[in-house]
GUSERO-250018 format. One record per residue: residue in one letter; z, x, y of N, C-alpha, C in turn. Coordinates in pm, whole numbers, padded with zeros to 5 digits. Layout:
N
A;Z;X;Y;Z;X;Y;Z;X;Y $
...
//
This chain:
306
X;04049;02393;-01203;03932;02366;-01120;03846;02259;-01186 $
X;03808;02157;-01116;03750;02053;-01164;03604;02093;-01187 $
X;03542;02037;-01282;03398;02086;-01398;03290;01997;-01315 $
X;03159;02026;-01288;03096;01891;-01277;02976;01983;-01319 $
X;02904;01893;-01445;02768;01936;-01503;02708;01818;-01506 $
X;02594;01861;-01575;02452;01767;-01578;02441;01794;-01732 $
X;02384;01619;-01790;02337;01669;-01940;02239;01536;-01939 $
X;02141;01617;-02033;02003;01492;-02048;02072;01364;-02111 $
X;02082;01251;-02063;02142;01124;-02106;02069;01095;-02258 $
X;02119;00988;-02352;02062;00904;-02489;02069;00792;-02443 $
X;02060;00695;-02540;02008;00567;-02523;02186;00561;-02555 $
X;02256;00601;-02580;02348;00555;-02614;02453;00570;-02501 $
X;02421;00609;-02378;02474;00659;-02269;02395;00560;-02165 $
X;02314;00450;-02213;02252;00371;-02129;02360;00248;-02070 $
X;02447;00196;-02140;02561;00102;-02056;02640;00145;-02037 $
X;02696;00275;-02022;02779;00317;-01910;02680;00349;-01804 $
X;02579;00369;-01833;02507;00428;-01691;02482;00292;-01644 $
X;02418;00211;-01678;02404;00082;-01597;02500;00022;-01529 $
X;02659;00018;-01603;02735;-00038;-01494;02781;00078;-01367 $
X;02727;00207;-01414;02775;00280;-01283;02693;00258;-01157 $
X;02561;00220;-01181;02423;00217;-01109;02491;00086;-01054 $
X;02493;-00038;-01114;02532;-00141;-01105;02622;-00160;-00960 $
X;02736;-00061;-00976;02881;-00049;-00868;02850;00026;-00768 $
X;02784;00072;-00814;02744;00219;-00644;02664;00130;-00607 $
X;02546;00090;-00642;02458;00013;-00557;02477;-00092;-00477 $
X;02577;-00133;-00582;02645;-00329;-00493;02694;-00264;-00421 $
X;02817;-00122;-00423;02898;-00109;-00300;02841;-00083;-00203 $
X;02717;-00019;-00200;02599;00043;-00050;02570;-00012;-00001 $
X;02558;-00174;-00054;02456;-00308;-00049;02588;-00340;00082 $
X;02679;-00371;00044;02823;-00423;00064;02878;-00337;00216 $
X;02808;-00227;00219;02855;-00122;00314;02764;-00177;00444 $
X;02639;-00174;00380;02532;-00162;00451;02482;-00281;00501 $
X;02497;-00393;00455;02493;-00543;00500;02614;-00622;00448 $
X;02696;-00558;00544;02851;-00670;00525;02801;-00836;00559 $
X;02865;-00904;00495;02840;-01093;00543;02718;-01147;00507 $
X;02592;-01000;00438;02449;-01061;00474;02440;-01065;00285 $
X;02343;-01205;00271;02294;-01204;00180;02144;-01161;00160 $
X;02081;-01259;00034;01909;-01202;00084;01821;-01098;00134 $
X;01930;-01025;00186;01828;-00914;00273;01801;-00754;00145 $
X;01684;-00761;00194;01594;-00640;-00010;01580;-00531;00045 $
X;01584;-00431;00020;01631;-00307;00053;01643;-00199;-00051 $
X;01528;-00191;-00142;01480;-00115;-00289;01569;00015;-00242 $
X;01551;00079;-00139;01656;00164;-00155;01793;00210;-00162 $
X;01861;00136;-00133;02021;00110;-00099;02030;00038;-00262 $
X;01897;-00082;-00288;01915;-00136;-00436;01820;-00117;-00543 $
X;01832;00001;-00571;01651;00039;-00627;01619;-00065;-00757 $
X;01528;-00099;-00785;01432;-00194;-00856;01500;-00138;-00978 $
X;01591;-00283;-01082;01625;-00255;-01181;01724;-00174;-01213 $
X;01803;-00159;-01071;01933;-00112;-01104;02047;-00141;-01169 $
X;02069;-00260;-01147;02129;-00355;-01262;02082;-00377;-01413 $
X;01998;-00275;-01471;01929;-00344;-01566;01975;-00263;-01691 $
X;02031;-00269;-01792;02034;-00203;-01915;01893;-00165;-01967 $
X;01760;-00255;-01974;01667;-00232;-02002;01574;-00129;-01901 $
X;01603;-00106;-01786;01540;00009;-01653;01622;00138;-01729 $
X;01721;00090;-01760;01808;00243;-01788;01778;00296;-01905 $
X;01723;00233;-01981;01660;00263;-02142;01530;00308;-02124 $
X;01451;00247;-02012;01333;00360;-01998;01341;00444;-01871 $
X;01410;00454;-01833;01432;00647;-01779;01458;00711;-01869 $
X;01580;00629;-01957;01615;00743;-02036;01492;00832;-02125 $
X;01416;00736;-02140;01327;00757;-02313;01180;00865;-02190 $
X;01154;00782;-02063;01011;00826;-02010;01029;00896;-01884 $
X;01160;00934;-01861;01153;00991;-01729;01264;01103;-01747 $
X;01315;01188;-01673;01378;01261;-01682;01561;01208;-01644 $
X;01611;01174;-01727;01746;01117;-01699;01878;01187;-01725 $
X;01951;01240;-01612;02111;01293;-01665;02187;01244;-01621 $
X;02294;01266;-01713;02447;01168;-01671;02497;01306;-01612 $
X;02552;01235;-01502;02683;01336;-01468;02832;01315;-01476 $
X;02840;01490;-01529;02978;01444;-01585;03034;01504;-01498 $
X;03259;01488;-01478;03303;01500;-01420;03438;01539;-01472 $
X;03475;01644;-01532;03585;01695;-01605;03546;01606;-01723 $
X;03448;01610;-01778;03367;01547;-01926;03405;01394;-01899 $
X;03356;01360;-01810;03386;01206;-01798;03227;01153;-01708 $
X;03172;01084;-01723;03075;01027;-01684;03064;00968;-01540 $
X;02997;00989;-01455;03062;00955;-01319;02925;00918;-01244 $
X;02853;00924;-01284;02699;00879;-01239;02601;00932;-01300 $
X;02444;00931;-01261;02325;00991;-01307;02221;01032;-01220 $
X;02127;01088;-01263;02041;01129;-01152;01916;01135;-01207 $
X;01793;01055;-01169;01674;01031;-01274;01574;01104;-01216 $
X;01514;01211;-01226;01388;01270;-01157;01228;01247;-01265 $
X;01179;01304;-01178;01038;01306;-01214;00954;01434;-01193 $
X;00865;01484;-01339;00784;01604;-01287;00677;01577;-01336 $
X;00614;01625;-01243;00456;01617;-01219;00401;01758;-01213 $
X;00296;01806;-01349;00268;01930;-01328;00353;01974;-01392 $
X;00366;02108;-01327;00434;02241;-01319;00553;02271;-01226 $
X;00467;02206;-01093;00517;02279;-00956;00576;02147;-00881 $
X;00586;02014;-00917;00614;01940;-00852;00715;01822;-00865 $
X;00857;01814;-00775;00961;01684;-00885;00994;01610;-00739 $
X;01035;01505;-00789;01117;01377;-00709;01237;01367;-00800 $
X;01301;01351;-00713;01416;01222;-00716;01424;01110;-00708 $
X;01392;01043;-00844;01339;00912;-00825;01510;00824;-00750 $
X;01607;00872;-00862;01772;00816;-00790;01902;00880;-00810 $
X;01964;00894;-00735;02083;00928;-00802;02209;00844;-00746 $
X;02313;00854;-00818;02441;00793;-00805;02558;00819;-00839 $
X;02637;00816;-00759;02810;00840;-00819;02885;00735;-00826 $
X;02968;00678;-00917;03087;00634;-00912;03149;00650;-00786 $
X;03168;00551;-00670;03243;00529;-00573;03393;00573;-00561 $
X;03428;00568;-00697;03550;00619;-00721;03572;00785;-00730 $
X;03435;00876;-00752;03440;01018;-00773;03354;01035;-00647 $
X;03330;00953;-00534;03286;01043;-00406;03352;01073;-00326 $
X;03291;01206;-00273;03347;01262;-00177;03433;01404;-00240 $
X;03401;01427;-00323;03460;01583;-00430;03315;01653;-00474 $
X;03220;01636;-00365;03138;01755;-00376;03020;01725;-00491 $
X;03009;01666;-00552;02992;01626;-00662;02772;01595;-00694 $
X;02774;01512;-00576;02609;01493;-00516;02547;01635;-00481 $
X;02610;01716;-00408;02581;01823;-00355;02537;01963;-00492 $
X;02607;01920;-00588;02697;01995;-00677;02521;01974;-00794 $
X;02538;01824;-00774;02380;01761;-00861;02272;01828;-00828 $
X;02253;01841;-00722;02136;01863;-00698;02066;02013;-00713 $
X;02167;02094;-00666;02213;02227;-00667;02139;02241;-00842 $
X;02232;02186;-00937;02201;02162;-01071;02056;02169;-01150 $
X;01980;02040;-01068;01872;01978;-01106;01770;02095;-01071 $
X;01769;02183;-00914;01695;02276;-00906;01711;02369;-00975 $
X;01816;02391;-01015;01831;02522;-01180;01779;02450;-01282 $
X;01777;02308;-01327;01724;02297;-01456;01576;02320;-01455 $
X;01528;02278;-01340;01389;02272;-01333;01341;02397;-01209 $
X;01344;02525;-01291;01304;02645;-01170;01160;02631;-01145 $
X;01092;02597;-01242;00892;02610;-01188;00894;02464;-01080 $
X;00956;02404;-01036;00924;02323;-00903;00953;02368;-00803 $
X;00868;02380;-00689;00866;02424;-00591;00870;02359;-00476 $
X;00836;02203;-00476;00894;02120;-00427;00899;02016;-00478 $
X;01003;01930;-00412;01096;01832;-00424;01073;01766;-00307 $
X;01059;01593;-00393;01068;01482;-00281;01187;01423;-00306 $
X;01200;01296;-00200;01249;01175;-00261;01279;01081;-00101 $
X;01312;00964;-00110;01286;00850;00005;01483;00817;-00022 $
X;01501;00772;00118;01631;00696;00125;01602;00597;00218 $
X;01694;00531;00231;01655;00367;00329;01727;00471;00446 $
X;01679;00415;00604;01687;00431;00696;01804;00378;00781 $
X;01849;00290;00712;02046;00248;00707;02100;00362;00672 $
X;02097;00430;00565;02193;00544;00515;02192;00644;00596 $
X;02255;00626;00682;02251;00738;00772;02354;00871;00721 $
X;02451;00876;00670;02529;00936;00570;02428;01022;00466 $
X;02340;00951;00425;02236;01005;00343;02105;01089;00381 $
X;02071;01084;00526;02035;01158;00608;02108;01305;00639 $
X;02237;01317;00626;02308;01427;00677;02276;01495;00600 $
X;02323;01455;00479;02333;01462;00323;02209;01584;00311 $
X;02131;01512;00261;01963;01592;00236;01964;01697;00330 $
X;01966;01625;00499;01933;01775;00573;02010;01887;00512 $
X;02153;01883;00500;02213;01949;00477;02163;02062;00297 $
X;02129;01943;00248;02055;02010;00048;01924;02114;00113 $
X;01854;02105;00233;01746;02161;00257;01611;02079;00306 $
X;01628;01967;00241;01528;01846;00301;01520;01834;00428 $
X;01378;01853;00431;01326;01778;00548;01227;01671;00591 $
X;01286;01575;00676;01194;01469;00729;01072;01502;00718 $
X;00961;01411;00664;00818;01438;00668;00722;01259;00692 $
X;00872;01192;00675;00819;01071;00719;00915;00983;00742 $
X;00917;00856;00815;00978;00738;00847;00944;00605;00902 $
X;00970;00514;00872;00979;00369;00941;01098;00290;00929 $
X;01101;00202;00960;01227;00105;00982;01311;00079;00867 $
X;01229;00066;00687;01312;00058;00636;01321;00240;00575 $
X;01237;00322;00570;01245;00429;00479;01256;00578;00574 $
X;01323;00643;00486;01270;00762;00478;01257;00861;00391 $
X;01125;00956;00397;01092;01083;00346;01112;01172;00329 $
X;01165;01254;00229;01243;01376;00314;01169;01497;00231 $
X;01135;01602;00201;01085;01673;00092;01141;01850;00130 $
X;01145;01886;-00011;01187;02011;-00032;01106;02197;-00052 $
X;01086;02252;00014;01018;02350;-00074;01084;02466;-00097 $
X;01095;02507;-00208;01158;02604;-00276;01058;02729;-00297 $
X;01093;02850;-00173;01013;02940;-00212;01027;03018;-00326 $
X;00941;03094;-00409;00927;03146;-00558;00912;03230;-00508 $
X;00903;03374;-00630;00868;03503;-00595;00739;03530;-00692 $
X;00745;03447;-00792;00595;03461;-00879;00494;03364;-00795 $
X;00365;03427;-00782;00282;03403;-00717;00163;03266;-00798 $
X;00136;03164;-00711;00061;03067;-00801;-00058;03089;-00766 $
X;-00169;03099;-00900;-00280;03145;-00917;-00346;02999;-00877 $
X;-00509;03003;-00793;-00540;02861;-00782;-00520;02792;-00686 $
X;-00411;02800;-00630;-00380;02727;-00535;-00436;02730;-00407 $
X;-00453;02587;-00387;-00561;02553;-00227;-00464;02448;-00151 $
X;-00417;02519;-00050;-00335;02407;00031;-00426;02430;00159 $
X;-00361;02283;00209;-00393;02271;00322;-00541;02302;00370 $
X;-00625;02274;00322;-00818;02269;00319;-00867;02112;00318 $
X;-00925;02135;00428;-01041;01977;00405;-01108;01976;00311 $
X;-01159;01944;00210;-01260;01970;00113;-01283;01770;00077 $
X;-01295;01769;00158;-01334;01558;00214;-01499;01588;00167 $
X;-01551;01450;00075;-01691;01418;00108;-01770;01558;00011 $
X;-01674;01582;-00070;-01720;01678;-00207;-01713;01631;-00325 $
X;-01867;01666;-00366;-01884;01620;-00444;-01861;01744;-00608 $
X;-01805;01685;-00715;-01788;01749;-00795;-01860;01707;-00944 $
X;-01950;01814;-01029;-02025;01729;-01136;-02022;01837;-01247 $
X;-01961;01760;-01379;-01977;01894;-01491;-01892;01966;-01427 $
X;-01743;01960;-01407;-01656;02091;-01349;-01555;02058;-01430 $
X;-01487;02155;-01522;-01372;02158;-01614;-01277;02174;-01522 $
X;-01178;02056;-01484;-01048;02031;-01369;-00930;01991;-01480 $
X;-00935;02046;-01585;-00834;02006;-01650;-00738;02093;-01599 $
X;-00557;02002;-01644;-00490;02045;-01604;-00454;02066;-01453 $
X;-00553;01984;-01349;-00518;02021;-01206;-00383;01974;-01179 $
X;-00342;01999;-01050;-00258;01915;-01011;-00278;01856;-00868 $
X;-00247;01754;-00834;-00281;01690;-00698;-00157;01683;-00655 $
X;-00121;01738;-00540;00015;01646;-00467;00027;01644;-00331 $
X;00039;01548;-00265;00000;01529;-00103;-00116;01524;-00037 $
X;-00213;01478;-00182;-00374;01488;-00092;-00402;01307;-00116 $
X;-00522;01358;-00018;-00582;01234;00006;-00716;01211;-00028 $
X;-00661;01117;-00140;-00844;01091;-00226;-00883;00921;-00177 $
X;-00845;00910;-00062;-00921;00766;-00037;-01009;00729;-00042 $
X;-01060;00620;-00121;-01236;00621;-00106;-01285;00710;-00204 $
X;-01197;00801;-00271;-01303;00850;-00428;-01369;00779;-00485 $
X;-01403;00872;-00573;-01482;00764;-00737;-01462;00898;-00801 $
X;-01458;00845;-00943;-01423;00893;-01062;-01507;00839;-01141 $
X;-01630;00843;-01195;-01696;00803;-01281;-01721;00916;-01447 $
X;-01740;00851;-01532;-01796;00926;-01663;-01689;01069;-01694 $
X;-01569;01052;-01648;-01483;01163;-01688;-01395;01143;-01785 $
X;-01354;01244;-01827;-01205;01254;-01889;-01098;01237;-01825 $
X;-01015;01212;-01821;-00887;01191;-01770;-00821;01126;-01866 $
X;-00820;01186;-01986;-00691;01162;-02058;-00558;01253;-02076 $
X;-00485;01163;-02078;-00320;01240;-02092;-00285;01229;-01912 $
X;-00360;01147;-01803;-00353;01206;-01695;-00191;01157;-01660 $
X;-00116;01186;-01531;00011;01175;-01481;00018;01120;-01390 $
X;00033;00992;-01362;-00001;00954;-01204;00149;00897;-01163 $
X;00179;00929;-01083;00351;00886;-00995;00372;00873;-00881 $
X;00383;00797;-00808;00431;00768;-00672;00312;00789;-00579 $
X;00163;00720;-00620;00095;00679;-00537;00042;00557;-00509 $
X;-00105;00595;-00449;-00070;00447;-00344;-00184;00410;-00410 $
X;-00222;00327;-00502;-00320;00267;-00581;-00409;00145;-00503 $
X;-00370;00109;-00402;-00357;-00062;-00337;-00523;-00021;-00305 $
X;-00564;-00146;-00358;-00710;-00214;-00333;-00824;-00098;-00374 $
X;-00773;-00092;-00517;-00872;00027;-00598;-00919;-00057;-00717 $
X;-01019;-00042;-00810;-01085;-00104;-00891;-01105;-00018;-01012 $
X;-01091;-00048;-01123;-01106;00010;-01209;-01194;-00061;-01309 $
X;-01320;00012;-01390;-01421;-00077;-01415;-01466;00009;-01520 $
X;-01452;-00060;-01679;-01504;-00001;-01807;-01403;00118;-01852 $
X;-01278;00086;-01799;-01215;00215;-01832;-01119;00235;-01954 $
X;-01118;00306;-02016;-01001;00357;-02205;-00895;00323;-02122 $
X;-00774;00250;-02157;-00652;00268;-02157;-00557;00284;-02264 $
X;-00642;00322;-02372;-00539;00294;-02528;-00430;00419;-02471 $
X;-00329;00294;-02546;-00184;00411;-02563;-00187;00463;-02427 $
X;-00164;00367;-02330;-00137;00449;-02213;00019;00352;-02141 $
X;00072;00442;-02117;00231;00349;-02030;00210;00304;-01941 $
X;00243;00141;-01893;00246;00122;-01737;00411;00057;-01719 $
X;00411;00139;-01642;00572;00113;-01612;00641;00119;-01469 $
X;00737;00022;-01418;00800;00064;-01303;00655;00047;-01192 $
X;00564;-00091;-01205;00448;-00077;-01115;00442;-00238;-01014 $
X;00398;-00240;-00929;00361;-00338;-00851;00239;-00400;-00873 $
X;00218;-00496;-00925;00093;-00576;-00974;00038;-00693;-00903 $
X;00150;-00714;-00800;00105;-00806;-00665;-00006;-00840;-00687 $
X;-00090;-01008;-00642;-00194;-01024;-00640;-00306;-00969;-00652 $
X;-00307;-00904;-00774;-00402;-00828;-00838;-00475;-00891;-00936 $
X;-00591;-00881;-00972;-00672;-00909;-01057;-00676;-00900;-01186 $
X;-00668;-00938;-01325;-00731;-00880;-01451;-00872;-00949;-01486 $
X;-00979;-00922;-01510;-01102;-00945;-01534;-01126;-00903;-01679 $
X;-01174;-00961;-01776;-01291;-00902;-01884;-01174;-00840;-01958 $
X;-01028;-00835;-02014;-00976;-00707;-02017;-00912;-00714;-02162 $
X;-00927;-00650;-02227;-00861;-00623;-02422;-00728;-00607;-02386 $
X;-00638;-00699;-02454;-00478;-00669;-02462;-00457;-00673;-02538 $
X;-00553;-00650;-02699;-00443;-00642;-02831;-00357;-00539;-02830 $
X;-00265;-00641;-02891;-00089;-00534;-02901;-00015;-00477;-02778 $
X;-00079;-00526;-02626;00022;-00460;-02531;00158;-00535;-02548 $
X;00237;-00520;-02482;00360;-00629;-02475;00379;-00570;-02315 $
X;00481;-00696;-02265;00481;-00734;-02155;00673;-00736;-02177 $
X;00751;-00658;-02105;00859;-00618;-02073;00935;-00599;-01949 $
X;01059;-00716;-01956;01105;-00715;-01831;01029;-00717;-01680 $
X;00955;-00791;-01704;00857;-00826;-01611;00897;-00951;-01484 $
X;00821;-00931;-01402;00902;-01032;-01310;00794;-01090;-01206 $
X;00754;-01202;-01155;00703;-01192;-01067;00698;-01190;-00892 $
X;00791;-01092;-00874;00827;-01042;-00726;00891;-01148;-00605 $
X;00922;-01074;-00512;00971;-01146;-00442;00872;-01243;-00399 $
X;00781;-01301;-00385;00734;-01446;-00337;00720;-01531;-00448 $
X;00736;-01466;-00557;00764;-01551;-00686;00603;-01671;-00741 $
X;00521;-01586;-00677;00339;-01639;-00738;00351;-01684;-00878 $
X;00309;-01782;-00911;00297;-01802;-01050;00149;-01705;-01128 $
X;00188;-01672;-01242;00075;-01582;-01331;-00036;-01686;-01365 $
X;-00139;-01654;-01335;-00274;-01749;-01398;-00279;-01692;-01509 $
X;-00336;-01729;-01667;-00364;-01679;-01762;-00515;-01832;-01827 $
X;-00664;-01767;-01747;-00749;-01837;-01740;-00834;-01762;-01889 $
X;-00915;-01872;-01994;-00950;-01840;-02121;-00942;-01704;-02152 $
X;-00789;-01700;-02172;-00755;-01572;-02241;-00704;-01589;-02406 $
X;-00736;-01488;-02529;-00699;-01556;-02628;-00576;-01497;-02660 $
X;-00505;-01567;-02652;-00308;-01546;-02698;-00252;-01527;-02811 $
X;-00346;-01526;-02927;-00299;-01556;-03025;-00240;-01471;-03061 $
X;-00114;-01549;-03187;-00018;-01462;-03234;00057;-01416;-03150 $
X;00068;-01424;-03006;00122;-01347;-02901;00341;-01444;-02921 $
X;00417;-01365;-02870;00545;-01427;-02859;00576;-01393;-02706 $
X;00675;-01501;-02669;00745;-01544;-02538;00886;-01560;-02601 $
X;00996;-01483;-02569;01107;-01458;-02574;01209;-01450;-02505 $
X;01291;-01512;-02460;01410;-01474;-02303;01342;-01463;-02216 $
X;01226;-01604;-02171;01214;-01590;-02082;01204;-01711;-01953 $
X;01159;-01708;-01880;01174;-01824;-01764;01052;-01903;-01764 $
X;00994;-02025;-01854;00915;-02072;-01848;00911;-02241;-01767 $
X;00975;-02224;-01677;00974;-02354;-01577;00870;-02358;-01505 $
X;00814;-02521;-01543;00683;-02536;-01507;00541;-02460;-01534 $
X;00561;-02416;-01634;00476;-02386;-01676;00366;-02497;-01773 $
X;00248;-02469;-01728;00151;-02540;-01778;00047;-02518;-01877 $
X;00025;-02573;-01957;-00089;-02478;-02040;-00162;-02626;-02093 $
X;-00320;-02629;-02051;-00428;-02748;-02043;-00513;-02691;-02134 $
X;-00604;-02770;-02210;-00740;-02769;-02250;-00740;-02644;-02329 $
X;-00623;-02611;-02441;-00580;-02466;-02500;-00610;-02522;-02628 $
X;-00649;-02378;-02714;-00587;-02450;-02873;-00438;-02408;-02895 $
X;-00365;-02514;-02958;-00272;-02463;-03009;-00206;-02451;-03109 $
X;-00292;-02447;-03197;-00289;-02481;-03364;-00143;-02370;-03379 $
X;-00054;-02398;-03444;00018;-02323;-03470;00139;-02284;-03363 $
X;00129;-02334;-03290;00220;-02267;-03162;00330;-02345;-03191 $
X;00439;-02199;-03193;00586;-02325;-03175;00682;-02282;-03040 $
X;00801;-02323;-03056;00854;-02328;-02918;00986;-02351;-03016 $
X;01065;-02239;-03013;01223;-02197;-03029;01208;-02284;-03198 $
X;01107;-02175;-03209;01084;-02216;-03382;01040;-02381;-03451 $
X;01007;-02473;-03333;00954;-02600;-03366;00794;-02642;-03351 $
X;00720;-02694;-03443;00607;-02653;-03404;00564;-02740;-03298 $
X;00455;-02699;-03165;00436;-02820;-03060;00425;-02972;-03129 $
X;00348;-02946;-03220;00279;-03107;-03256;00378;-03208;-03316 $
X;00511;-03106;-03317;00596;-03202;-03389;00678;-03240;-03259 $
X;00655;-03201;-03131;00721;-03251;-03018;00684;-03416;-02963 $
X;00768;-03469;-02881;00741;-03576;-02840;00763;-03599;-02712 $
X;00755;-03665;-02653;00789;-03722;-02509;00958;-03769;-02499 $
X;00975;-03682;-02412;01133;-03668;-02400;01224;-03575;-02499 $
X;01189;-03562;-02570;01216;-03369;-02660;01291;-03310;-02564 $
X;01379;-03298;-02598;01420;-03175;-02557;01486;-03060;-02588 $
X;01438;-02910;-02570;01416;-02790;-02619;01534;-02736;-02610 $
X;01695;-02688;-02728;01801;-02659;-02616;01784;-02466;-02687 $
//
């Protein structure tokens, strides 16, 4: 009888997992838009699927297992928990070559035993996968949202231990809260549009799969905090301390905006493997700056950098 388990992936299990991510994804791509190029579709090709470096931070910051398949590696499945009581599926995948032996079904089944205190479970598929629609209904998911390219599907797993605290489903809009110890809450499926958060704590906080767009953040601690796997679209930085962040596998999106970097001080900073065409830099100091170990001032007109 053929074996299929789940085990927390290493970094050393990161390029086999990338070329598996790699092949399932091109083949969906391939399924799903035969003849078509260009056309983006984060779900069928999720962001950084191709990437040895995406697969090195699931592994290290998110919850990552390989699945095995009579001890042979055959895909992975990366979730996310929030809380106590709350996980996604950020992705999962099989080897094209091991589908259809039960195997997805078999995962998931899995993932809700590793993680018994969640009670529900999300996760989104593109609205092409119609195969992937059956799929979920069939795991227990249900539709809770859709549009043209996505859908929503979410899980709830009833418990028999009872959760202390808990307030579902209450308006509590246009409340105000002051001096109230909320540590440890958890938020999931609410709607804080239009908050404010002033003079609090919120350290160690968890934030995942929301909708941040056209929010402001003003005088706020970020030491030692991760930003990862985020959309930074025509967004702003103002006034802002970056000693020692680094900037990783970064990209600037599909319309491809160039980065302004207006009297900011750089120093000591490095640029490594990366795409600096046309790039400009005016009215800078650059005492010291070199370029693939040559210093600028020793450059000339017609130099060229190989």
């Amino acid at each position: 009888m053929s074996a299929i388990r789940i085990e927390k992936a290493s970094i050393i299990d990161a390029e086999t997992l990338t070329e598996i991510s790699k092949k399932t994804f091109n083949e969906e791509a391939k399924k799903w838009f035969p003849n078509q190029e260009n056309i983006i579709d984060y779900n069928i090709q999720p962001p950084g699927y191709a990437s040895i470096e995406m697969t090195k931070y699931m592994i290290k910051e998110l919850n990552c297992f390989k699945i095995l398949y009579n001890e042979m590696i055959v895909g992975g499945i990366i979730v996310t928990i929030s809380g106590q009581s709350f996980g996604r599926i950020d992705r999962i995948f099989v080897d094209p070559n091991s589908q259809g032996k039960g195997i997805g079904s078999k995962v998931i089944t899995l993932i809700e035993q590793e993680f018994l205190n969640v009670r529900t479970w999300d996760l989104e598929t593109s609205s092409r996968q119609i195969n992937n629609h059956f799929f979920y209904e069939k795991m227990g998911y249900k539709t809770t949202f859709k549009t043209e390219d996505d859908y929503c599907y979410i899980k709830r797993i009833e418990t028999s231990s009872r959760i202390e605290n808990l307030v579902e489903n209450e308006d509590i809009s246009d409340t105000q809260y002051e001096s109230c110890n909320m540590a440890k809450t958890e938020c999931y499926q609410v709607t804080l549009k239009d908050s404010s958060f002033s003079n609090s704590n919120m350290m160690s906080s968890h934030i995942n799969n929301c909708n941040l767009s056209h929010s402001k953040f003003h005088n706020i601690n970020f030491r030692n905090t991760l930003f990862a796997d985020l959309n930074f679209s025509n967004s702003e930085m103002a006034l802002v301390t970056l000693d020692g962040v680094r900037f990783v596998d970064t990209n600037l999106g599909e319309e491809d905006n160039p980065i302004t970097f207006k009297r900011c001080n750089l120093k000591g900073s490095k640029i490594t493997h990366s795409n600096l065409r046309d790039v400009e830099i005016q009215q800078s100091d650059i005492t010291g700056m070199k370029i693939n170990n040559i210093p600028v001032v020793d450059l000339h007109t017609g130099y060229i950098i190989k």
